[in-house]
C-alpha positions as a printed NumPy array, in Angstrom:
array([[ -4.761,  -6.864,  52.535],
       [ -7.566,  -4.935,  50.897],
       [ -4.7  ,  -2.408,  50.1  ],
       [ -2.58 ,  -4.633,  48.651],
       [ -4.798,  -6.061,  46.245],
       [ -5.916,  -1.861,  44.938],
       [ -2.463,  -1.264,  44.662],
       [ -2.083,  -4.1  ,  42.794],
       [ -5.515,  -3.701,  40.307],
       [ -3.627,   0.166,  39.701],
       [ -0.529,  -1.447,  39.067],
       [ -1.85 ,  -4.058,  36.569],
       [ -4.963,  -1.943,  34.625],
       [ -2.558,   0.321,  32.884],
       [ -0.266,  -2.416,  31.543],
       [ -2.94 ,  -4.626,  30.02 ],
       [ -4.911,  -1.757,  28.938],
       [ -1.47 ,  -0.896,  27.25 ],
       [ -0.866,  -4.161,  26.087],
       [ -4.308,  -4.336,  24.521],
       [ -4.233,  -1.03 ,  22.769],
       [ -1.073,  -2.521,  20.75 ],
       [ -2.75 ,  -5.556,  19.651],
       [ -5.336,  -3.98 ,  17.779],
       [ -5.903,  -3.056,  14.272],
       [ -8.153,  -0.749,  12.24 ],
       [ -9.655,  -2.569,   9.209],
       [-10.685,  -0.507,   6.347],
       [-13.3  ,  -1.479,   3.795],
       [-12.473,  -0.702,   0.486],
       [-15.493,  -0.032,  -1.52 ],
       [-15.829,  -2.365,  -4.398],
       [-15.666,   0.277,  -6.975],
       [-12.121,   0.994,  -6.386],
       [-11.436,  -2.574,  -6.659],
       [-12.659,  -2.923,  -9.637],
       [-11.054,   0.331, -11.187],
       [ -7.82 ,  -0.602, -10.231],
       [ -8.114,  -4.691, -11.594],
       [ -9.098,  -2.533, -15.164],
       [ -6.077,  -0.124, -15.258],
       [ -2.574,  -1.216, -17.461],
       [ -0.593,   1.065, -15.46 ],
       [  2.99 ,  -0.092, -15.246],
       [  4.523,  -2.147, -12.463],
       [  7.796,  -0.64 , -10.064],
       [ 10.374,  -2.913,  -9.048],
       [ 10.577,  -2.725,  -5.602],
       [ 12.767,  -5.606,  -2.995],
       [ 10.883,  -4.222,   0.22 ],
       [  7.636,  -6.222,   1.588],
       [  4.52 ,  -5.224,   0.9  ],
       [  2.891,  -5.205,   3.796],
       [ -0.807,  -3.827,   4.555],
       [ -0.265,  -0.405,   6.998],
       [  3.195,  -0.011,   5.996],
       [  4.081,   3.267,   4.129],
       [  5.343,   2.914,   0.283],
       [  8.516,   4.551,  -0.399],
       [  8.274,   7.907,  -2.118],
       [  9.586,   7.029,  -4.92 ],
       [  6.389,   4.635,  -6.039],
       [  4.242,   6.759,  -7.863],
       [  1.154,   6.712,  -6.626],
       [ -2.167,   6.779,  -9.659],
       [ -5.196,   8.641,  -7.992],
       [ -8.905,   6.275,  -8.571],
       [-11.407,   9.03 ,  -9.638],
       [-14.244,  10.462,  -7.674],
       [-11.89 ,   8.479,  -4.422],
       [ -9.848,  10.507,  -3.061],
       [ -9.198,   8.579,   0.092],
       [ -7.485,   5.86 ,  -2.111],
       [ -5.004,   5.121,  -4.686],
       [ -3.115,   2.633,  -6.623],
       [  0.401,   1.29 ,  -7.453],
       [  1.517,  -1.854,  -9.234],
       [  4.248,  -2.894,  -7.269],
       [  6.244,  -6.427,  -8.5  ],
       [  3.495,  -6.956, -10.31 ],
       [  0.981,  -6.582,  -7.445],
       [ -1.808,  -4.183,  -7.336],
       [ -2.069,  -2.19 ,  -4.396],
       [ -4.5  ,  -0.266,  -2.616],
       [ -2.897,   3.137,  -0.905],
       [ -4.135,   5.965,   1.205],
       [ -2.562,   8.676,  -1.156],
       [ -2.346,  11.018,   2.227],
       [ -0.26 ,   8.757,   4.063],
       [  1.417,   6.542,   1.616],
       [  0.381,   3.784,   3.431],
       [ -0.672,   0.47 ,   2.142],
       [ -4.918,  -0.139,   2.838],
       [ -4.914,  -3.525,   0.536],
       [ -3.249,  -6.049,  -1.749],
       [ -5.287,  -6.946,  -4.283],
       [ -4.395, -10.799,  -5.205]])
């Protein structure tokens, strides 16, 4: 019986360890700096009939404006949202409403 239930536990650990690891998610904190920059710029906004979603890539085509002295982040005004973007990745960090 003993057996049975270690062979069990060794079945079971990996899945929900699995399981776990997918559930997660990495938050990032945008310093309030770059906020701020990017509410100020008139940059113009790109059409685009995708979702913006937060850790979903932009397409290449979106240019992407750099935020000075960051260069961890950038912006793009997307259907007349501002977003945040890691400029390495393409991927989106933050909507600014």
């Amino acid at each position: 019986m003993r057996n049975f239930i270690l062979a069990t536990l060794a079945i079971c650990l990996p899945i929900g360890a699995s399981a776990f690891a997918q559930t997660t998610t990495t938050t990032v904190v945008v310093p309030g700096e770059v906020r701020t920059y990017i509410l100020e710029q008139k940059s113009p906004s790109v059409a685009y009939e995708g979702d913006i979603v937060i850790g979903d890539p932009v397409p290449e085509t979106i240019k992407i404006y750099p935020v000075p002295d960051q260069p961890k982040y950038g912006y793009a005004i997307v259907n007349e949202r501002r977003v945040i973007i890691d400029p390495n990745t393409h991927t989106i960090v933050e909507v600014l409403e």
